[in-house]
C-alpha positions in Angstrom: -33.3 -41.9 45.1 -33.5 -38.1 45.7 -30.5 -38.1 47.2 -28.2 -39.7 45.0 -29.9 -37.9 42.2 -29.4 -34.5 44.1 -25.4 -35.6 44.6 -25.1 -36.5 40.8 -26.5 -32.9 39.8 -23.9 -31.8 42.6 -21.1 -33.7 40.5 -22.0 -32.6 37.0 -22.1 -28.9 38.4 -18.8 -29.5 39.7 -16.8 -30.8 36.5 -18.6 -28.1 34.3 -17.1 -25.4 36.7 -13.6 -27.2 36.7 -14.3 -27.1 33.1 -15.1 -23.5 32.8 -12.6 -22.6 34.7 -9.8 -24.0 33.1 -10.8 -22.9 30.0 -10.6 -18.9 31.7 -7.2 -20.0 32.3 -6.3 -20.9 29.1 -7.8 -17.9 27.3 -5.9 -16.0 29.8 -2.7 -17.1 29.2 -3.0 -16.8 25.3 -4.3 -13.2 26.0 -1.3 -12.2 28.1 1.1 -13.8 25.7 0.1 -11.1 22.7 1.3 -7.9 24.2 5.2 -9.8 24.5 4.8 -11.2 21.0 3.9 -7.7 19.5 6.8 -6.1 21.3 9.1 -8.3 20.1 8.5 -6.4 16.4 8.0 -3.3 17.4 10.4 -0.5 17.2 13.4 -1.0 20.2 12.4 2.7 21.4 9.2 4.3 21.9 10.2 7.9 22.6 9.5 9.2 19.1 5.8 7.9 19.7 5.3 10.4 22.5 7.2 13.3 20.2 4.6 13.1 17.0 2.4 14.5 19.6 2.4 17.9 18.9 3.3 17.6 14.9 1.0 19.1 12.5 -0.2 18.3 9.3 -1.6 20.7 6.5 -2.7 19.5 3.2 -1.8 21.2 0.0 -3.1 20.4 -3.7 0.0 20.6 -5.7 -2.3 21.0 -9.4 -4.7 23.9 -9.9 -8.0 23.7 -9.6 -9.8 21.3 -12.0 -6.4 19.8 -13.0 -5.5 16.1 -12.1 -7.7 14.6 -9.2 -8.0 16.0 -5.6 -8.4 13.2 -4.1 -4.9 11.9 -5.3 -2.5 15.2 -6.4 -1.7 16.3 -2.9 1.2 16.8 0.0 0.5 16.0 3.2 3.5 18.8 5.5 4.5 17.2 8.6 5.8 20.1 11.2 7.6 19.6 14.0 5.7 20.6 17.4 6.6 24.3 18.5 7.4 27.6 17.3 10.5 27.6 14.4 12.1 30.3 13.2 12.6 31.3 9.4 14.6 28.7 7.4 15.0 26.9 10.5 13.9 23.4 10.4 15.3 21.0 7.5 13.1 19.5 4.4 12.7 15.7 3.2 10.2 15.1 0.4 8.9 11.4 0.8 8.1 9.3 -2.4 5.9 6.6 -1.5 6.3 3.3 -3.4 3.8 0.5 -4.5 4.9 -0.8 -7.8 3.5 2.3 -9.3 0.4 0.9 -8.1 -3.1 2.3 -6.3 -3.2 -0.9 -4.2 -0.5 1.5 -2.0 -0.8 4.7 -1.1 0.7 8.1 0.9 -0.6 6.3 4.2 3.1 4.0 3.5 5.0 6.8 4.8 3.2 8.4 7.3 5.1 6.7 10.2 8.1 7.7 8.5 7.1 11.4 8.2 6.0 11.4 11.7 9.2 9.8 12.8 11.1 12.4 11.3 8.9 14.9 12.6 9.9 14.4 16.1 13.4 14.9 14.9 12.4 18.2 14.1 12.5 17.8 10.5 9.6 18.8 7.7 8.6 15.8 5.7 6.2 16.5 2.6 4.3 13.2 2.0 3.5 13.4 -1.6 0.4 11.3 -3.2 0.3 10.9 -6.7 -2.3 9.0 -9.6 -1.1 5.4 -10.0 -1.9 2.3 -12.0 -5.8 1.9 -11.3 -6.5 5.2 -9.9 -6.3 7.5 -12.8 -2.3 6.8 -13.3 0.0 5.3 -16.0 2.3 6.6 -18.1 2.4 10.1 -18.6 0.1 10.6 -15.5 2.0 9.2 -12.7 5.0 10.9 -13.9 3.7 14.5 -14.3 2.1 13.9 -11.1 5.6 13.4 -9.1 7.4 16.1 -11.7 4.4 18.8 -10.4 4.5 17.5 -6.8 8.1 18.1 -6.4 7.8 21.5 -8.2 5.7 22.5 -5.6 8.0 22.7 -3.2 8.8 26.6 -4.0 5.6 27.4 -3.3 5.5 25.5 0.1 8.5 27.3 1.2 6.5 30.8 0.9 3.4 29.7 2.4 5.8 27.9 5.7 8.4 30.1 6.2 10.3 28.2 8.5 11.0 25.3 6.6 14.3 25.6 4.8 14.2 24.7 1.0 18.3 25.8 0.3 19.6 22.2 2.2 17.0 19.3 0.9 16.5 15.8 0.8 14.7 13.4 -1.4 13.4 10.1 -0.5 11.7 7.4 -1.9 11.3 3.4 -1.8 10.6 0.9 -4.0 8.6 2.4 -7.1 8.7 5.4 -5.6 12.9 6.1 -5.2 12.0 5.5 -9.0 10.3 8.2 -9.0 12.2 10.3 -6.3 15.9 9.8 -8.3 13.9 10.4 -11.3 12.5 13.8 -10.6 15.6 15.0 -8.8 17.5 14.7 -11.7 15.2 16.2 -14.6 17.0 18.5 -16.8 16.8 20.3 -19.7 16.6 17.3 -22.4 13.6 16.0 -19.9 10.1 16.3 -21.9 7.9 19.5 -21.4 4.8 17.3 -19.7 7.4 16.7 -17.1 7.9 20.5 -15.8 9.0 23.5 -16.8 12.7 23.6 -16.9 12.3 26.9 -15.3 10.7 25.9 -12.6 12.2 22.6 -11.7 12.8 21.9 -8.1 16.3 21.0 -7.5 17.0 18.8 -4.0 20.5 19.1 -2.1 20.7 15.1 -2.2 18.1 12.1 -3.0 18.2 9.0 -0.9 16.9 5.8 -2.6 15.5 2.9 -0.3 15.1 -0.1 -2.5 15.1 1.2 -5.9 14.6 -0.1 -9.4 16.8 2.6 -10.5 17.7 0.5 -13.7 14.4 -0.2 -15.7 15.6 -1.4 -19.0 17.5 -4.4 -17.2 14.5 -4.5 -14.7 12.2 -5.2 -18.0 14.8 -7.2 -19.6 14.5 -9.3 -16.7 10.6 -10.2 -16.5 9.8 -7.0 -14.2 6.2 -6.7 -15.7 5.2 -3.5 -13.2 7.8 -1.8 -14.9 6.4 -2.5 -18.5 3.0 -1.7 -16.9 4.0 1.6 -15.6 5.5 2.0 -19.1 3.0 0.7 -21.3 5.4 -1.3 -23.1 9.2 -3.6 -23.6 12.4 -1.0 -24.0 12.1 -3.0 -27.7 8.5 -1.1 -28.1 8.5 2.5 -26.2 12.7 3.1 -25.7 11.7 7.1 -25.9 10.0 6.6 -22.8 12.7 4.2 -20.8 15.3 7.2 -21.9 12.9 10.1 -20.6 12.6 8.6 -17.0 14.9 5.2 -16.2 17.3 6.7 -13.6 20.4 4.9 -15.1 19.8 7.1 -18.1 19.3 10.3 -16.5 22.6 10.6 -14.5 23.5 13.7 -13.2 27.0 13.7 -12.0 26.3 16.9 -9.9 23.7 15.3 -7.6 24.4 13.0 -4.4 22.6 10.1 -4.3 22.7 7.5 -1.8 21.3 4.0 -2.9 20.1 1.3 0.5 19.1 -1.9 -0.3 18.3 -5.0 1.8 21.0 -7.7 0.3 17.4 -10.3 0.8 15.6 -7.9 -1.4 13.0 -10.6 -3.4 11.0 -7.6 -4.7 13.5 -5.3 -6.4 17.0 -6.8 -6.7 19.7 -5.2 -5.0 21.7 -5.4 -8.3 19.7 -2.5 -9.1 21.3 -0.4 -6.7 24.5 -1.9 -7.5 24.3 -1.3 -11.3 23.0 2.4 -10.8 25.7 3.4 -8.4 28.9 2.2 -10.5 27.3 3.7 -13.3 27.2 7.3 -11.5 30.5 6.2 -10.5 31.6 5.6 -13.6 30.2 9.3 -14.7 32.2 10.7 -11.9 28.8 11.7 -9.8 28.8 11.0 -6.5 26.8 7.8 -5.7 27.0 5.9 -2.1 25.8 2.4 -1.6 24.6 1.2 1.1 23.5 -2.9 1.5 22.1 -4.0 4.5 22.7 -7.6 5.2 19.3 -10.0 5.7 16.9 -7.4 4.9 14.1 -7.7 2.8 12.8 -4.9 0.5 9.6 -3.7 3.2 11.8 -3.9 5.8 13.3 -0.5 5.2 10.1 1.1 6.0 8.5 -1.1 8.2 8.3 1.0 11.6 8.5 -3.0 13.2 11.9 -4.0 11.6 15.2 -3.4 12.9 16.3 -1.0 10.5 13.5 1.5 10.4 15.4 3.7 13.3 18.3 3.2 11.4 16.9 4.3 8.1 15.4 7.7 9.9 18.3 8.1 11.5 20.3 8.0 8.1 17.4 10.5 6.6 18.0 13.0 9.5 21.7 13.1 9.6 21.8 14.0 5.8 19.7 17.1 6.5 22.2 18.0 9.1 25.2 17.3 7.0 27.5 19.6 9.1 26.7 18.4 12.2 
């Protein structure tokens, strides 16, 4: 009896080990699996990973002291690693997007400004108030119009950065803003910046833009009537002071990408904005990338996103 108890213990031992032990397989081969999947989304080259390295970052409240909210009116300045000499390394003022919205913040772009970084270009990562953080219409606005105007001021305290040959970039809500601001003039309302002191980019590239908002609200866009506070029917003053399609300045190069399976902000808005600089004899290039969707464009996993910095850098180096 003791025996063939002893040898049934010996057996139930047994298949709870074979048990155990194929589960440690299993577990194993799901655990070695995730590192391929990942990769399969991640950038195709990693060498700009290594480069951020050595970038720096410095923090700089564009409002004065008990103005606006420090937590949200600030700039983050990405430097390349090493020593630069005066007006030596290029300028691109990022825009973040969001649908105007504090569900999304600066943190959007920071891959971005680190990528361009370790292409040995500046990249100002503005933050501004937004819908449910303080934001709305005029806030939001003034916010971006002050941040920009900032950028004077930046060039004196970091010499080496060179203001003279600038880009502008935004996406989504934020190329909005970014076409927006470039393009202020002297018919744009004083709570928007002095027209004195008005920051003036070489070029603005827009990633995904609603660059038309009247048609955008026509359409059923309700962030833009949010953003707005009302229909073009019930606040037009405030669709003319900052929809880009009715701020067109001929003088200024603007580039206009959009995903062509864009479900967030139609690419028609590109479309619509860039034949009507066209049409005023501007100079407006657009630029539809077939399958993509509207994150894509700044997603450091997609296919594009080297694409997209590679566009960014090569129009601060238009010469080369």
């Amino acid at each position: 009896m003791t025996r063939r108890l002893s040898r049934r213990t010996i057996a139930l031992v047994t298949a709870v080990l074979v048990l155990i032990v194929a589960a440690g397989v299993a577990v194993g081969v799901r655990q070695a699996t995730r590192p391929a999947d990942r990769a399969t989304t991640a950038p195709t080259s990693t060498s700009e990973d290594s480069a951020t390295r050595g970038t720096s970052v410095h923090r700089y409240a564009y409002l004065p002291t008990g103005v606006g909210d420090p937590r949200q009116d600030y700039g983050d300045l990405y430097l390349p690693a090493g020593e630069h000499a005066e007006d030596s390394v290029p300028l691109v003022v990022l825009v973040h997007g969001g649908g105007w919205t504090a569900r999304y913040g600066a943190g959007l772009f920071d891959p971005i400004a680190r990528a361009l970084a370790a292409q040995g270009v500046a990249a100002y990562n503005i933050e501004y108030r937004r819908i449910g953080s303080g934001g709305g219409w005029p806030t939001t606005f003034s916010d971006v119009a002050a941040a920009v105007d900032y950028v004077p001021t930046l060039d004196r305290l970091n010499p080496e950065i060179d203001t003279a040959d600038s880009t502008l970039v935004g996406h989504s809500a934020g190329a909005q803003l970014a076409v927006w601001a470039g393009t202020r003039n002297a018919a744009t309302p004083p709570e928007f910046g002095d027209p004195r002191s008005r920051w003036r980019p070489t070029r603005i590239i827009s990633l995904a833009g609603p660059l038309n908002l009247e048609r955008a609200a026509d359409t059923g866009d309700t962030r833009v009537t949010r953003i707005l506070g009302g229909t073009p029917a019930q606040v037009p003053d405030r669709y003319r002071a900052v929809d880009p399609i009715e701020n067109i300045d001929p003088t200024m190069p603007i580039t206009a990408v959009h995903g062509t399976a864009d479900r967030v902000v139609s690419p028609s808005q590109s479309m619509s904005f860039v034949a009507a600089v066209q049409r005023a004899r501007g100079e407006a290039r657009l630029v539809l990338l077939r399958g993509q969707s509207h994150s894509a464009l700044v997603s450091p996993r997609s296919s594009v996103f080297l694409q997209i910095i590679r566009m960014i850098t090569a129009s601060t180096r238009p010469s080369a």
